[in-house]
N, C-alpha and C positions, 0 to 999 in steps of 0.2 A: 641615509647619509650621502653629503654629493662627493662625487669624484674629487672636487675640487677640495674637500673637506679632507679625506681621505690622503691625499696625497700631501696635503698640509701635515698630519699626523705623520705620516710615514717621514717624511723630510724631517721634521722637528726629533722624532726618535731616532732614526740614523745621528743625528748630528749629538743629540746626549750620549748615544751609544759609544761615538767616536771619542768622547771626552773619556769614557772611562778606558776603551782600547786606550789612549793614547798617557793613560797615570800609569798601564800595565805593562805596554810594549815599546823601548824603546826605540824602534822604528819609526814610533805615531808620536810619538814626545814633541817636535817642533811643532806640530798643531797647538798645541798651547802655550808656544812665544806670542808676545806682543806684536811682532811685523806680520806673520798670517793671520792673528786675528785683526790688524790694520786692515788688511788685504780684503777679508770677508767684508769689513764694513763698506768699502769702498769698490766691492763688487756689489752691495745693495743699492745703492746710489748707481750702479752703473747699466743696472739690470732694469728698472723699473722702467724709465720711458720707453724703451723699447717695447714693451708691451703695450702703455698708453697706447701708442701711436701705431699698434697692430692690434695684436688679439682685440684687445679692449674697445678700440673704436671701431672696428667692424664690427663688433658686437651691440654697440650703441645705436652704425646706424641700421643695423638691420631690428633693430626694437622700435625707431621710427619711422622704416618706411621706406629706406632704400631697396631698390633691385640689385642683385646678385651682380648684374651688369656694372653698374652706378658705382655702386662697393669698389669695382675696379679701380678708381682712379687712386682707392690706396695704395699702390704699388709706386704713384709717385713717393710716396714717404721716406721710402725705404730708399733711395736715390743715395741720399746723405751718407747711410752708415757705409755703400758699396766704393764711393770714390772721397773717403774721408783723409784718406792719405795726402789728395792734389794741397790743402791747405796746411796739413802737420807740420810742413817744415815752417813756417808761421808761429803756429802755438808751440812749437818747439825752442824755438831762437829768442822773440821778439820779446823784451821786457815790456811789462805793464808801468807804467808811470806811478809813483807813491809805492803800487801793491807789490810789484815786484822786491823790492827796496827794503818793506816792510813783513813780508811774508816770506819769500824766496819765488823760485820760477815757478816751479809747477803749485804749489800753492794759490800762486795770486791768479792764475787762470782758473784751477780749480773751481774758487771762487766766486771771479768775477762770472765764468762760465754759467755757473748755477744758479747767479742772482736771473741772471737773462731765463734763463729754460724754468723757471718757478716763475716768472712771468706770462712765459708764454703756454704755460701748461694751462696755468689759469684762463687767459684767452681764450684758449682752445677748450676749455671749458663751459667756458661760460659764452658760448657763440652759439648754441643751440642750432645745430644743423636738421634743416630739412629738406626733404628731395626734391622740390623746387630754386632754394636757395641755402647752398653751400659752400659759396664762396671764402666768406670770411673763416669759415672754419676749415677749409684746404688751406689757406694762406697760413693758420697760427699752426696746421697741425706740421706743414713741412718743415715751418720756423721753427716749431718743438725737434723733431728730427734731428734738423741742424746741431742745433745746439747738444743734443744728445749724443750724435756723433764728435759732437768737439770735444766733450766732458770723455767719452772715453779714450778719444786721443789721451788728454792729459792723466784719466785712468791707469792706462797700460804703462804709460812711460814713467807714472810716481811706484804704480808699483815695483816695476823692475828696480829703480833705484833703490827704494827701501828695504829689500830684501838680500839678505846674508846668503852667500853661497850654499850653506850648510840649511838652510828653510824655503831656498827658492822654489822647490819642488810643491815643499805641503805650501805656499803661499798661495802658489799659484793654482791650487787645488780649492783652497780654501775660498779663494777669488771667484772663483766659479759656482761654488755655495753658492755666495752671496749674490750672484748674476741672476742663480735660480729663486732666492729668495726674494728678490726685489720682484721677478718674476711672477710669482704667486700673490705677495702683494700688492701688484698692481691690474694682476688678473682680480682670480676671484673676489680678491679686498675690494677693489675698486668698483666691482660690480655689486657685489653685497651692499657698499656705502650707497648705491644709488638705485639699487632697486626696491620695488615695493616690498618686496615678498623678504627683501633684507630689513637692513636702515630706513629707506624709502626718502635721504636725503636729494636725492635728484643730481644729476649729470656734473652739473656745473659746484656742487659741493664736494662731490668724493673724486672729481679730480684735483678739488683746491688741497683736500686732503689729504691725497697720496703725495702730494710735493713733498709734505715731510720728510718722505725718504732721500732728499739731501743732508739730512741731519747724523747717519751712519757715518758718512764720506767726511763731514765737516769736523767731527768726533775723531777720526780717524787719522787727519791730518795733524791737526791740535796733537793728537798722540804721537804721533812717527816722527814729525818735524820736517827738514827739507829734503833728508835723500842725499842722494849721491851724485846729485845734478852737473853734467860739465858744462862750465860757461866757457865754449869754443870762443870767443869772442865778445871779452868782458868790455873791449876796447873800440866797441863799432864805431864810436865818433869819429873816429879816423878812419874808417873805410871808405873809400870809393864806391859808390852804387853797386858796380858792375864786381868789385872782390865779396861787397855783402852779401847779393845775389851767387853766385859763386861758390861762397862760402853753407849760407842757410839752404841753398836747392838743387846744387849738381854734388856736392862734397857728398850728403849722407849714401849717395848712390855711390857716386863712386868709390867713396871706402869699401861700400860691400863688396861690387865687380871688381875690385883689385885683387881680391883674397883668394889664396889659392883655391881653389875646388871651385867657387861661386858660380856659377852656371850650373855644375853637376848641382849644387845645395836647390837653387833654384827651381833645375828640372825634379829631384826630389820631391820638393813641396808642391808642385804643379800636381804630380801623379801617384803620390803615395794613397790617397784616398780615395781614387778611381774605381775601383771596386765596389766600395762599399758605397759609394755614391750612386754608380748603377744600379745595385740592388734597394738602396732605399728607397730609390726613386719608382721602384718594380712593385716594394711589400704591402702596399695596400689595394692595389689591383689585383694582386696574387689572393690576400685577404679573400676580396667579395669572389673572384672567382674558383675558390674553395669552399664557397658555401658558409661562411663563419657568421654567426648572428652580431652584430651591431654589438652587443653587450657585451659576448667574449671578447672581441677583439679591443672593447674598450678597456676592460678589466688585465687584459693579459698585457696593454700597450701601453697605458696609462696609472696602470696600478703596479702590476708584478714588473714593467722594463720601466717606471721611472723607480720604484726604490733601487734595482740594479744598476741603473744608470747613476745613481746617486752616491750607492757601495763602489761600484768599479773609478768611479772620480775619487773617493776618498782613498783606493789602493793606490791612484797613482802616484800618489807624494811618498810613501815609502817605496813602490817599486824602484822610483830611478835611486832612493837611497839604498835601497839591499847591491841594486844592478849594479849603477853607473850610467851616465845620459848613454854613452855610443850602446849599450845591450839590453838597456831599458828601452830604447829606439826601435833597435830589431826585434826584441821579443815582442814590444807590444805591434809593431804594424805586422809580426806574422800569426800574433791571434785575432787582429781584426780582419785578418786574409780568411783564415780557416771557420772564423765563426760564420762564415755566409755558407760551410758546410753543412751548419746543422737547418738552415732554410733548404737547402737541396734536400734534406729528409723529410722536413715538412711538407714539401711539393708531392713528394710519393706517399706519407704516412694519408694526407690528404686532410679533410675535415676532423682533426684528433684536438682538444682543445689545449692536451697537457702538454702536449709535442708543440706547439705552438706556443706557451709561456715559456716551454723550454730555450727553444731557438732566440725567440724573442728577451730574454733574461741573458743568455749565452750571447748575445748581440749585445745588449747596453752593458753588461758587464765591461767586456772586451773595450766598444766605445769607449768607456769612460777613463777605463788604464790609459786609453792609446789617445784620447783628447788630453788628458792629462799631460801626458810626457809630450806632446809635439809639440802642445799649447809651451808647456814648460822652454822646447826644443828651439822655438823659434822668439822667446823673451830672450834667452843667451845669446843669441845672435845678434841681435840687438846693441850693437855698439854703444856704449850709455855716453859715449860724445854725441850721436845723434839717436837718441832712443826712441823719442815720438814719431820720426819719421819713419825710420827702417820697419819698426814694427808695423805700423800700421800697414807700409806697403808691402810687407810678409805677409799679413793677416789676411790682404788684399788677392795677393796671388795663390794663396791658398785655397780661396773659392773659385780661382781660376777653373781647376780641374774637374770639381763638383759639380760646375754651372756647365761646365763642356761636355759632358757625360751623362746628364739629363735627357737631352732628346734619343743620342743613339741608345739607348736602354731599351726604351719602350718595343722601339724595331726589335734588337736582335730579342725581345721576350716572345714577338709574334712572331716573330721567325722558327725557335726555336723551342719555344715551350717552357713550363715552369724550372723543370730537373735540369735541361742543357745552359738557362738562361743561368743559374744560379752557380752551375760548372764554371761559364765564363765570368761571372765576377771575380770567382779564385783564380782563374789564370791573368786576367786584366789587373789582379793588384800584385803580379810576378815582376815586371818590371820597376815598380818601384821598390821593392823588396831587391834585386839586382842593386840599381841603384844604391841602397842604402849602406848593400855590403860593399860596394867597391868606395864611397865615402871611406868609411870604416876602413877597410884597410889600407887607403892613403892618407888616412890620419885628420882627414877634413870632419871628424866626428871625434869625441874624444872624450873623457868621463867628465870633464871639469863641464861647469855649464857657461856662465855667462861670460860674455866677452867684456876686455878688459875697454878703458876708457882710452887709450894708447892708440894713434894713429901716425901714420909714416909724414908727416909735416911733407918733406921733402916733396911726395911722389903728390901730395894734394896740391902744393903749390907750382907746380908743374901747367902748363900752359892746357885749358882742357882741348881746345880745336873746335874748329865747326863741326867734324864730321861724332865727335863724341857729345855735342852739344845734342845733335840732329839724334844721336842713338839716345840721349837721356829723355829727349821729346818723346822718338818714337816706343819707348817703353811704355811710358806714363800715357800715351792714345791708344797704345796697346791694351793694356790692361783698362782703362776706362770702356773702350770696346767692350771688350768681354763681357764688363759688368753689367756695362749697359744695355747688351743688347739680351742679356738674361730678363735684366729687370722689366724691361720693355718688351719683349718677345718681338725681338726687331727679326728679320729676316737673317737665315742662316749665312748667306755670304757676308754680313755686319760683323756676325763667330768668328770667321775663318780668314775675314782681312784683319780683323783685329787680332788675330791670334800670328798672321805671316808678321804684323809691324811689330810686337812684342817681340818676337824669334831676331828680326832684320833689329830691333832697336839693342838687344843685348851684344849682337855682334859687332856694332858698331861700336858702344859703350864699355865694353870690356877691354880691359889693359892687358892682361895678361896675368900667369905667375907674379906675385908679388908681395901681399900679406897675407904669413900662417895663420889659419884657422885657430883661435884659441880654444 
């Protein structure tokens, strides 16, 4: 039986399991409202291209022929989903002509979205790349990308609107199923429809095939309806270029840096998962050089840490409901602190396989609470007057810290050895943990979750300046930096300038005290 088989079973039983927790416990009870299960269908649709356009197609082209070298130029792909924020305030704002009209905002993009990206899936299907000539199928597969990153723009932002206070949590847990399930379906499915030793339909059918999986998303809408969408400017005819612009691309920022704490929230999200980012980035070199066979490490990472990873995502929708957001916050980021202790044991316990499922289980576990709740942490924040854009650029600066944290890993693990390296990712995830406590007790965290639709008119119509115009630039080249020079493996001074214009764009961009954190 394949891995892949396997881990289809495990996911599919976790998920019946949770149906009947959730008839017994009422904690798990919103898992079977209508708006989480929206949620889920519209996290399968949200989850599949992303694989296309990774796992899947490096798997294709190394079946015909590509070098490992060659493979590389997939890293352009992934471009889209790291700087997908630059265009949200677009698919935010902008009505669609008829569809808007007819469907509502986030609907008629939905849509229109998906007609384009089942177009080009197909393309990209049916281009038959080979190592001589690849052209055409680089061009459809980054157009697929594209378009994948805009679908979950409009993703993130229906879901936040459709969900009730009292279900945001299991919603956005449920969301995440369905990320992983489109996942799987567009993994293994998609390779079974086109290999021989499967279906043996071939390349260009089983990815016409997988399109399908917009039909979750499309079901899901029809069900939910439009949300809670704020049309900031139902009345654009009468704007000025210069108020419109103004309006759709410096406002969503600046409501957030107006609000009390927002820098502290910002440096939060920058560094809360600094830690845990060092050590993943350590755990499979720590792996071979423990001596661990290929097989365990598959079985214990892929079998026993993905049903955990899958249990710890489904505690996280009753955690923040037992907790509250601001101590579902704290508890979970200081068990994702402490779980990289039981890796520190593993480093001494040495070549132990069950010490090793251990750690490894005790890690996705933890994970899954603590993606849950920040996942959850940073949709509340999400002002639903501008919800596509803020999130996406939350979501954005969230991999800030991860992508920053990668190189200096490797060092301090040669520097210091398996037990001291793993020491330091518990004290590197202390400061965001500070952080989160002094949020908390100024009130810039607080049990209610989502932020209300309510914006200080006044303080936005307010003249913005060159010099805050210059900070919302330097934000947005900041943060594109960073991504980019991850995704590129640009030289580290690219890191480090782009990380001084982020720091210098916030300073410049920030108003001060202003609006309470809801």
């Amino acid at each position: 039986m394949s891995v892949d088989l396997i881990r289809f079973l495990i996911f599919a039983g976790i998920l019946v399991g949770l149906v009947f927790v959730a008839l017994a416990v009422p904690a798990f009870r919103p898992y079977l409202r209508k708006n989480p299960a929206v949620a889920f269908l519209l996290g399968i649709s949200s989850g599949f291209p992303f694989t296309l356009v990774a796992a899947t197609m490096t798997f294709w082209l190394a079946k015909v022929g590509f070098t490992p070298t060659t493979i590389g130029f997939a890293v352009m792909v992934g471009i889209p989903y790291t700087i997908k924020f630059l265009w949200a305030p677009l698919v935010d704002k902008i009505p669609l002509p008829v569809l808007t009209k007819a469907l509502g905002q986030r609907r008629s993009w939905l849509f229109f979205v998906q007609f384009f990206l089942v177009l080009s899936i197909w393309q990209m299907g049916a281009s038959n790349p080979q190592p001589d000539d690849y052209g055409w199928f680089l061009f459809w597969a980054v157009v697929t990308a594209f378009f994948s990153a805009t679908q979950d723009i409009v993703i993130d932002a229906y879901r936040i609107e459709i969900l009730e206070e009292d279900e945001f949590a299991h919603g956005t847990a449920t969301n995440q199923f369905g990320y992983r399930t489109g996942n799987l379906i567009a993994g293994a499915g998609t390779i079974y429809f086109a290999s021989q030793e499967g279906l043996g339909l071939g390349w260009a059918v089983a990815y016409a095939l997988t399109t399908l999986c917009v039909v979750p998303a499309i079901l899901g809408a029809f069900w939910a309806g439009e949300g809670k969408f704020v049309d900031r400017f139902g009345s654009a005819s009468g704007m000025k270029p210069g108020q419109w612009l103004v309006e759709t691309v410096v406002n969503p920022f600046r409501e957030f840096l107006s609000r009390d704490g927002a820098l502290m929230i910002l440096l939060f999200i920058l560094v809360y998962k600094v830690g845990d980012a060092m050590g993943q980035a350590m755990l499979s070199p720590m792996i071979v050089d423990l001596g661990f066979a290929d097989l365990d490490y598959i079985s214990a990472s892929k079998i026993w840490g993905f049903a955990a990873l899958i249990i710890g995502s489904a505690l996280g929708g009753p955690f923040v409901l037992w907790l509250g957001m601001g101590r579902a916050l704290l508890v979970s980021v200081l068990l994702m602190m402490f779980s990289n202790v039981m890796f520190m044991a593993l480093s001494i316990a040495g070549n132990n396989y069950w010490m090793l499922v251990a750690a490894i289980v005790t890690e996705n576990v933890t994970s899954g609470i603590g993606l849950t709740v920040v996942a959850v942490y940073l949709s509340g924040l999400s002002n639903i007057a501008y919800t596509a854009t803020q999130f996406a650029l939350l979501s954005s600066v969230a991999v800030i810290g991860r992508t920053f944290m990668a190189g200096p890993a490797g060092y301090a693990a040669e520097k210091l050895g398996w037990t001291a390296f793993w020491g330091l990712t518990v004290v590197a995830a202390i400061p965001g943990m500070i952080l989160l406590w002094m949020m908390w007790r100024k009130g810039y965290v607080v049990q209610s979750i989502r932020q209300s639709g309510d914006v200080d008119e006044r303080k936005l119509r307010e003249p913005v300046g060159a010099g805050r115009i210059a900070g919302f630039a330097l934000i947005v080249a900041g943060v594109v930096g960073v991504l980019m020079a991850n995704q590129l493996e640009l030289e580290a001074y690219v890191m480090y300038g782009s990380l001084a214009a982020l720091a210098v764009g916030i300073l410049f961009a920030w108003k001060g005290p202003a609006l309470k954190a809801a």
